[in-house]
C-alpha positions, 0 to 999 in steps of 0.5 A, a space after each residue: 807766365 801761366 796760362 789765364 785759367 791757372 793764373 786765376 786759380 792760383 792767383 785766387 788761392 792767393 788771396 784766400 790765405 791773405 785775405 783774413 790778414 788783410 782785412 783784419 787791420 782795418 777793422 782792429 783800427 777801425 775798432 779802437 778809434 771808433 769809425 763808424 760801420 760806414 768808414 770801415 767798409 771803406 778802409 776795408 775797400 781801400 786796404 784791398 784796392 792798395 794792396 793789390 796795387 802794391 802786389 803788382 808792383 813788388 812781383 812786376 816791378 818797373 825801374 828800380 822799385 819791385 824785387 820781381 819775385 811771386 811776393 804778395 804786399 799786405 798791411 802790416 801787423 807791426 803797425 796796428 798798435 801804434 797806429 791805434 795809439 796815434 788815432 787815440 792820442 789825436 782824439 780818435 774818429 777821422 780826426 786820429 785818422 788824418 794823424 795817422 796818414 801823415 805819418 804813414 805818407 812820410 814814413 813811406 817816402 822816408 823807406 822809398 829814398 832811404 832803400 839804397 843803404 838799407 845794407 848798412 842798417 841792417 847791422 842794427 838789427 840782428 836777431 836780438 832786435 828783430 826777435 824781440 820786437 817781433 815778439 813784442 808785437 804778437 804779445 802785445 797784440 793779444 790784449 786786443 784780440 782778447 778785448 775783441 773776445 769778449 765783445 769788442 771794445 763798444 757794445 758787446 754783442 750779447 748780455 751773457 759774456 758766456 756766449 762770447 766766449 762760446 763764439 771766440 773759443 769755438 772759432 779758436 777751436 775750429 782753427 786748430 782742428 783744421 791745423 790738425 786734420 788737414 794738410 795743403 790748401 785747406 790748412 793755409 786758409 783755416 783761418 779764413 774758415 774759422 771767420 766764416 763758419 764762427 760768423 755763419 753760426 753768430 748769424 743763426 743765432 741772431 748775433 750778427 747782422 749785415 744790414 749794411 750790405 743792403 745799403 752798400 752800392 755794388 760799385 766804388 772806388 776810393 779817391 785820393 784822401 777820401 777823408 780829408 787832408 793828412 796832418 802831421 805830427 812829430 811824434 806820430 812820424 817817428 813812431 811809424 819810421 820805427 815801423 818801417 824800420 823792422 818791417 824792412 827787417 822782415 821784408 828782407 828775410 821774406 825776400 831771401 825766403 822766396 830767393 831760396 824757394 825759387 832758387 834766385 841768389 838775392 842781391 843787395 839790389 833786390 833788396 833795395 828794389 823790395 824796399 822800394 816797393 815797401 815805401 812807394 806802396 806805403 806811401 800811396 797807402 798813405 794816399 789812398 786811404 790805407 796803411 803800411 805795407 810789406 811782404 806777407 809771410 803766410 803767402 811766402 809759405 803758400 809758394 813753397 808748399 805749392 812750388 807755383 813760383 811765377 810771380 805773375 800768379 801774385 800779379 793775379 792775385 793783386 788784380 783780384 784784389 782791385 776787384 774786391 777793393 771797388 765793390 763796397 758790398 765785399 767790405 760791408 760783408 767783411 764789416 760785419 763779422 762779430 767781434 768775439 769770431 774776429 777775437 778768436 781768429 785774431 788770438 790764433 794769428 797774434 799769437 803765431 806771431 810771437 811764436 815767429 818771435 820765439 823762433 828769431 830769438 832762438 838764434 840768439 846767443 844767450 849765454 852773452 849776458 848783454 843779449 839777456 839784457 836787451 830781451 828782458 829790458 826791451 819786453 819788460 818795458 813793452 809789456 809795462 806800457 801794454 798793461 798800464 795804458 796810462 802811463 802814458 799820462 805822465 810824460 809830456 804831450 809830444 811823447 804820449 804817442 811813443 809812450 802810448 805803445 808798448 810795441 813802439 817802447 819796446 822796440 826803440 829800447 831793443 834798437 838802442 840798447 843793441 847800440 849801447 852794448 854791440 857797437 858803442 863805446 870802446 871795443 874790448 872785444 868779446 866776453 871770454 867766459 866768467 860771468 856778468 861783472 867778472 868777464 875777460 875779453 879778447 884784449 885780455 887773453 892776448 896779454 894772458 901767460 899759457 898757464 892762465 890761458 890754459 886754466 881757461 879753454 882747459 874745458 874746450 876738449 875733454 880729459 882736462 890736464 892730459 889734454 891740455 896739449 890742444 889749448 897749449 898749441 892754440 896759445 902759440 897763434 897769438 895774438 888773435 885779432 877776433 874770435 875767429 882767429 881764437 877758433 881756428 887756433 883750437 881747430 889748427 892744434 887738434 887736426 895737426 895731431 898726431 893720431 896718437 894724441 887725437 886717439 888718446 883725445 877719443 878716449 877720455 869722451 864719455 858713451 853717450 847716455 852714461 850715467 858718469 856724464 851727470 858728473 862733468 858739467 861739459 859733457 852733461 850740457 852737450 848730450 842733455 840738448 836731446 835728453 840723452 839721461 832722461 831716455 825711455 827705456 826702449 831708447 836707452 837700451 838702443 843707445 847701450 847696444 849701439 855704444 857697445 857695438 862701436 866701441 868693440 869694433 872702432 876701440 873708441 866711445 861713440 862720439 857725436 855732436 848732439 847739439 847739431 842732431 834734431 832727434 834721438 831717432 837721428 842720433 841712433 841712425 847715424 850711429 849705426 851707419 857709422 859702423 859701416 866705416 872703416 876704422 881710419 875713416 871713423 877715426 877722422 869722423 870722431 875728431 871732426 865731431 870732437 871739433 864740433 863740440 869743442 866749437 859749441 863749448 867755444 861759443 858757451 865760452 865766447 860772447 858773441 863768437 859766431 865767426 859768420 856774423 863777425 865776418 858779416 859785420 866787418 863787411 858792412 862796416 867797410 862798405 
């Protein structure tokens, strides 16, 4: 617990950073089901109101509900496509609304009971999942940030689209020129920035207007189902239970994030109680006028750039909320930002989220044919429905609102597409190498004779047919009962050599940047992660010295793992400090790294044979 002053500071930093994101659902929903300026201003001040009352209970928490880490609760982004395709669907104006508020009230109690066993779900969504719904997401959003770009979805603000575009671009603009200038503080809310500076300049020049703001009382605080009683519909339900599904997929990472930063070990409890949260505060979103809810990332970056790690700063923060969410005249200035400005920082945020798509599907495996299929099938479908809204026309009434959003497609056809391929079916084990429509399997390899299970890991080590003694050995561990066990057969035949045969193993690996790579597909995949044949002149010039220098004092070619290195610069630096070794020493260091690119060449190999995540879906299997 900090002192009240810094706790206000730091709380207030807090909810600089959120607040663009905050606010900004509001007004996209608003926007596409035509609310008036009026009711805006009042989902505005409801979305802060909850959001400061969820915050309070995520980074507080009482009974088993809040996972009592500095965690700030804001709506979520996953949530603004389907939930404008709800509103539309039920006829827009508060009529959609209403439709829209029933789902989120049941999707909130659905998350709040089902929590506990949130553990065994986890398993569906893998990064396969996660990665192209998040992608989805940030994809299909940027129509609605270009639509607001050029003007809004009603009249547009001026005749001349070119002053639109003036507006949208200029604030892009700003917001990475910030990104670019600055760092700390000022970085985390260019944002916030690029609304105020692109408003204040629309202002001056006639083009935005805050005559609400007059009109606005100073006081007032939103009631239960201030525009009428929820309604209910099947379809609508379903579509925001698949929002809340992912956004339990994102609280968990956000939550083990912040355990990092702030040196916790999180539990499958913590989990359950941030989930909790999740639900309890979607459902009195749901109530008080608002929407979903979940952890905000951009604040569990703030924590960790500022090391402030007191969850009572985001308790602050979230009092300071309620503050804002009961003085109408707030949401009435935020209500009158123009459409292009809003566009402009809406293209910077849609599209970092996508880029957190690209990051999740990095980890992705795909060289497993299956995976491609998922991602490709999965952001085909979304981006057919994003681009041809009408399809939705053609399928009967009660499926319009699913069919309505191509994020909603999207990640329906992600999640049962990773069924039909990971987990149902009879299991024949993991593709072991060939390619789609010619794979051999686990199963396969157990009934394989040595030769033909030599013909196929040959390529695991180099120098083909004189080392074939390390697959030769791994053969003798059959049968493998997953690929873990393949593995370690591998690692098991090259660390019980005898030195002769690893020293005879070392020789046959190519100088790292040597132009004979180019003719062994293997080697060529390892060392081209880093562009070791593609170097500037300085570079290679470097690595030859450095190549040269190992092998006369070490009688072996320098052998790194350069897909574990990030830089070229890391490659040369470690080897130089390799040098400094003794010669038994970096003898041990050259096998290890022979091992580590026989594991990548093992997984190019074997679909689907991160030994972690095998061990991690036997566990929550068994429990």
């Amino acid at each position: 617990m900090l002192p009240v002053p810094k706790l206000a500071i730091y709380g207030f930093q807090h909810v600089l950073a959120f607040y663009a994101g905050a606010v900004i659902v509001p007004i996209l929903l608003a926007s596409a089901i035509d609310l008036t300026t009026p009711q805006l201003i009042h989902l505005i001040n409801a979305d802060l109101f909850t959001c400061g009352i969820a915050s309070i209970i995520q980074s507080i928490g009482f009974w088993k509900v809040g996972v009592k880490l500095p965690l700030l609760q804001g709506v979520t982004f996953t949530a603004v496509s389907p939930m404008i395709a709800i509103g539309v669907a039920a006829g827009k104006g508060t009529d959609g609304l209403l439709v829209i508020y029933g789902a989120v009230i049941v999707a909130g109690l659905f998350t709040f009971f089902i929590a506990p066993y949130i553990s065994r779900l986890i398993k569906y969504f893998p990064p396969v999942v996660t990665g192209s719904v998040i992608s989805i997401i940030g994809i299909a959003l940027l129509p609605v940030a270009a639509a607001d770009a050029a003007g809004g979805a009603g009249p547009t603000l001026h005749p001349e689209s070119g002053r639109n575009m003036a507006y949208a671009l200029g604030t892009l603009a700003l917001i990475v020129v910030i990104q670019r200038v600055f760092k700390g503080f000022m970085a985390t809310v260019a944002v916030l920035v690029g609304l105020v500076v692109g408003t204040l300049v629309a202002w001056l020049f006639g083009d935005a207007h805050f005559t609400d703001v007059g009109s606005s009382a100073w006081l007032g605080v939103t009631h239960p189902f201030y525009f009428g009683w929820p309604k209910f519909s099947i379809a609508a339900i379903i579509s925001m239970i698949v929002v809340m599904l992912i956004t339990a997929v994102e609280t968990t990472g956000d939550v083990f994030a912040t355990g990092e930063i702030v040196e916790k070990r999180i539990t499958k409890e913590d989990i359950g109680r941030a989930l909790r949260a999740d639900g309890l505060a979607t459902t009195i979103g749901g109530v008080l006028n608002s929407f979903p809810y979940t952890c905000f990332a951009e604040n569990v970056g703030l924590v960790r750039l500022t090391r402030i790690k007191s969850r009572y700063v985001v308790a602050a923060a979230g009092a300071i909320m309620i503050l804002l969410g009961v003085i109408p005249k707030a949401g009435a200035l935020v209500a009158g930002i123009p459409h292009p400005v809003l566009g402009g920082a809406a293209l910077a945020m849609f599209g970092t989220v996508a880029v957190v798509g690209f990051q999740t599907l990095s980890r992705v495996d795909f060289h497993d044919h299956r995976n491609v299929v998922i991602v490709a099938t999965s952001v085909g479908l979304a981006m057919y429905v994003t681009a041809v809204p009408d399809v939705a026309k053609a399928v009967p009434g009660w499926a319009q609102i699913l069919f309505g959003s191509g994020i909603t497609v999207g990640s329906l056809t992600a999640i049962i597409l990773n069924l039909v391929f990971h987990h149902l079916g009879k299991d024949y084990g993991p593709a072991v190498a060939g390619r789609p429509g010619d794979l051999i399997r686990l199963d396969q390899v157990n009934v394989m004779s040595r030769e033909e299970f030599v013909r196929t890991f040959t390529g695991l080590f180099q120098g083909g047919t004189q080392t074939d003694w390390a697959v030769e050995r791994a053969y003798d561990f059959r049968p493998f009962s997953d690929t873990h066990d393949l593995r370690r057969a591998f690692q098991e035949a090259l660390f019980s050599a005898s030195r002769e045969e690893q020293g005879s193993l070392l020789d046959h690996y190519p100088d790292l940047g040597s132009a004979t790579v180019t003719d062994d597909p293997e080697s060529l995949r390892d060392q081209s992660s880093l562009g070791l044949q593609r170097l500037a002149d300085q570079e290679h010039e470097e690595l030859l010295s450095l190549t040269d220098a190992y092998r006369e004092r070490f009688g072996f070619p320098l052998i790194a793992c350069i897909r574990d290195e990030s830089s070229v610069k890391d490659v040369l630096r470690h080897g130089w400090d390799r040098l400094n070794n003794s010669p038994v020493q970096e003898h041990a260091a050259a096998i290890i790294e022979v091992a580590k690119i026989a594991g990548h060449r093992f997984d190019d190999l074997v679909a689907g044979a991160n030994p972690i995540h095998s061990a991690r879906e036997r566990r929550l299997e068994r429990d």
